[in-house]
N, C-alpha and C positions, 0 to 999 in steps of 0.2 A: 809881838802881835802884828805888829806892821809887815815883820818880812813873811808873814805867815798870810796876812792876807794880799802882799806880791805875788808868793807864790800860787795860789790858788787862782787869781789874776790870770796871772800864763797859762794854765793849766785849761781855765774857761777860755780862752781865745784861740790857741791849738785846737781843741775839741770842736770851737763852730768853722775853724778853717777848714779839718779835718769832715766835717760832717760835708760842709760846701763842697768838696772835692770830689767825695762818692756818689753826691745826689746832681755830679755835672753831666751834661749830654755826652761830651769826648769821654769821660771816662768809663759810662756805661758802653759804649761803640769799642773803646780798646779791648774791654773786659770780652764784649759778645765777641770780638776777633780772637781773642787768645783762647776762648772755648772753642770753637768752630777750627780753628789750626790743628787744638790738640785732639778733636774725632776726625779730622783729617789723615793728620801723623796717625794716631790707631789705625783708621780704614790702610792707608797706604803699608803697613806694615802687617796688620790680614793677608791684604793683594801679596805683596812681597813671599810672608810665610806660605800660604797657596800653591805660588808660583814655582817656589823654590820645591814645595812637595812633588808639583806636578812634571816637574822637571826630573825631579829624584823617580819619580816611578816611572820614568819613561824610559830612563838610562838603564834602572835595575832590570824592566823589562827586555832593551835591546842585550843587555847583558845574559839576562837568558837564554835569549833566542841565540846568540854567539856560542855560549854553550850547547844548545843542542844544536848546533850545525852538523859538530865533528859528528856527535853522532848521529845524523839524519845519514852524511855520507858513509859511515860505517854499515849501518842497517842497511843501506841499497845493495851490498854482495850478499846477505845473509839473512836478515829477518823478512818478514812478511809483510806483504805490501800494504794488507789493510791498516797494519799498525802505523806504516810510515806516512800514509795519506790522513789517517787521523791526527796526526801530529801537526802534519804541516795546515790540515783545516785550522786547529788549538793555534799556531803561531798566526796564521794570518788572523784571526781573530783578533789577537791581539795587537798586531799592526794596525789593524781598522782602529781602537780603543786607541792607540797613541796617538795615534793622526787626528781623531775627533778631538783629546784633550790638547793638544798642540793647537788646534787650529779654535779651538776654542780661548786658549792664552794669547793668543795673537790678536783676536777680536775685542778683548778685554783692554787688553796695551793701546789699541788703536782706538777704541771707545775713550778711554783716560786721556788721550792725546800726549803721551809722556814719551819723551825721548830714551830709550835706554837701550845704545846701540850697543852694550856685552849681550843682554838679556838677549836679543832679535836675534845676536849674532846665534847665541847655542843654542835659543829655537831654530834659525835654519839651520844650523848643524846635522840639529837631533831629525828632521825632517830629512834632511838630505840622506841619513844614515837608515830611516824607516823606510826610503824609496829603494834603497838598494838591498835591502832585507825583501820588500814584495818584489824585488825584480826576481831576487834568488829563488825566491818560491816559486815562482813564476814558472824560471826554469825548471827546478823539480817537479814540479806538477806535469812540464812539458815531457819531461827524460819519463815520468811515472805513465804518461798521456803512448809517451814513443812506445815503452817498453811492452805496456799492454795488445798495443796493434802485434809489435813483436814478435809474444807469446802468442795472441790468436793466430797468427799466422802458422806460428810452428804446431799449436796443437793443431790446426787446419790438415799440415803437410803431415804431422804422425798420424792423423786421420786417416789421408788419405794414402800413406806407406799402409797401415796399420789395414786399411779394406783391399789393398795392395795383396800384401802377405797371408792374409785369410783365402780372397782367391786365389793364390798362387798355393797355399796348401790344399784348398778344397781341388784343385786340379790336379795338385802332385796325388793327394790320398784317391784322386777318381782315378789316375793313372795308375797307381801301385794296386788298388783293386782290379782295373783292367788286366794288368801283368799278371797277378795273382790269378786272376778268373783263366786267363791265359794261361797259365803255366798250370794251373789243375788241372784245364783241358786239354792239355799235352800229354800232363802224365796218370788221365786218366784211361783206365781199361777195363776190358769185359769180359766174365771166363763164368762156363757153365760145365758141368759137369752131368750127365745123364745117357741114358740106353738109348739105343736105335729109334725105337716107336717113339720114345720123350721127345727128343729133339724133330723127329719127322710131325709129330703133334704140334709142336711150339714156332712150325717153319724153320727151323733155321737149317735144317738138311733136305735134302732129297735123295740123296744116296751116299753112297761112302766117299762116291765122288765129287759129288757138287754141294757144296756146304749149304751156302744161302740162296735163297730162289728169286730175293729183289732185295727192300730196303731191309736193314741187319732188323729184328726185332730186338729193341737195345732192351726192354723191360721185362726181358728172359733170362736178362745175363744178371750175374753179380758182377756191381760198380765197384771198382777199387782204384789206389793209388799204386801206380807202378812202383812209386818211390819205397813203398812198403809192402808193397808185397812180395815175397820171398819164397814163402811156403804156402801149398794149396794140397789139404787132405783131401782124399776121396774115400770112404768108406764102403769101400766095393773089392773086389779079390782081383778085377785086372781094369786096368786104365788103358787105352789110346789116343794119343792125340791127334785132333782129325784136322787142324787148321797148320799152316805154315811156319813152323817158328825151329832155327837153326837146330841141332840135336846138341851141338857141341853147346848150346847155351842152358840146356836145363838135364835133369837126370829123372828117372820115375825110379821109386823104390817101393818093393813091397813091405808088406810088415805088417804088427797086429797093435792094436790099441792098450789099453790099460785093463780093458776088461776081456784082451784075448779075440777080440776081432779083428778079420782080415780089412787092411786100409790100403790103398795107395797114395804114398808120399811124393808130389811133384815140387822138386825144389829148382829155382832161378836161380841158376848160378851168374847167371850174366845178363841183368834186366835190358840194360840198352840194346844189346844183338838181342834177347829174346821177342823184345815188341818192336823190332825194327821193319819188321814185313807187315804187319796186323798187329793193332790196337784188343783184338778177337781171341780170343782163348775157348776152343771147344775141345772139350775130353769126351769119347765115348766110352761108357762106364760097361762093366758086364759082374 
């Protein structure tokens, strides 16, 4: 019984020393410090995990952008230019978004007053590495900015080849029509065929002798092409011919048609000496 109520003794004495200790002012201060260290430690390891994210999507994004370099410089021999200016709008966009979230973790660091010269160091890295990413662009934009002036220039000059070569055919075609109109009126000619009274009616004789009396009346004659004309029927029993043209160049033949009537067949044997004196062709018929 005795040692049973020692023990219970100690037991009460522990308990009020133990109660004094919790209900002291130092120990409530230790307690409030060791909560307030450990939402500390949480917050700073938020910050930390944040930091660490925003670090990771800035590297994955310049990792991107590295990757589409090759082919930014690829597409400038080959693809189309709208694509490649879209692209480079898409990356610098994303340059702006790294640079705000960098310079946003920097204000943060510097708000906390916390020394952490690794951290600082691979923010300026990752900054140093986004500046030379918008210089690139910069350039490209620039080579995109040259090559345009470039091409206006050239489509300018195909332009101006291009109303070049229009005038220079609409002159060659006015010219070849000139030659052409020229070269019809060369080897154009004029040949009638009728009796004494017909032609003495029509002007174009006054006697056996003297053909035409002033200007030729051209709209008496039949208009031809020398070049084609070869044979000239008469449907009369005698032909002569009243104007100047070699004997040796042509022949007159009589003879009778299909239904038995008498014609006269004047054939060109020799066009050039035939119309070399007179463009004029008069037969008197009988």
């Amino acid at each position: 019984m005795k040692k049973v109520l020692t023990i219970l003794s100690v037991a009460l004495v522990a308990l009020v020393l133990s109660s004094c200790v919790e209900s002291s002012k130092k120990y409530q201060t230790l307690l409030a410090e060791k909560e307030a260290l450990a939402v500390e430690n949480q917050n700073l390891e938020n910050e930390f995990n944040a930091t660490i994210g925003i670090i990771n999507e800035v590297e994955n994004n310049l990792q991107a952008i590295r990757d589409a370099e090759g082919m930014l410089t690829v597409q400038q021999e080959g693809s189309e230019r709208d694509q490649i200016v879209s692209e480079l709008l898409q990356i610098k966009e994303r340059m702006a978004e790294n640079r705000a979230r960098l310079d946003s973790l920097n204000q943060v660091i510097e708000k906390n007053g916390k020394n952490n010269a690794n951290l600082r160091a691979q923010i300026k890295k990752l900054q140093a590495q986004i500046a030379e990413k918008e210089e690139m662009i910069a350039g490209l934009q620039a080579q995109i900015e040259e090559k345009d002036g470039q091409i206006a220039n050239l489509n300018t000059q195909v332009d101006n080849l291009s109303n070049d070569l229009n005038n220079a055919n609409t002159q060659i075609e006015n010219l070849n029509n000139q030659n052409l109109a020229q070269t019809d009126e060369m080897n154009t000619v004029y040949y009638i065929g009728a009796t004494t009274k017909e032609l003495k009616e029509k002007g174009i004789i006054l006697s056996a002798k003297k053909i035409f009396k002033g200007d030729v009346p051209t709209e008496e004659f039949t208009k031809a092409d020398m070049r084609e004309l070869n044979t000239i029927v008469f449907p009369v029993k005698k032909a002569v011919v009243l104007t100047t043209h070699p004997t040796e160049s042509y022949t007159l033949t009589k003879g009778k048609d299909a239904e038995g009537n008498k014609i006269v067949t004047l054939e060109i044997t020799n066009p050039e000496q035939f119309w070399k004196v007179t463009r004029y062709l008069v037969v008197l018929t009988k």
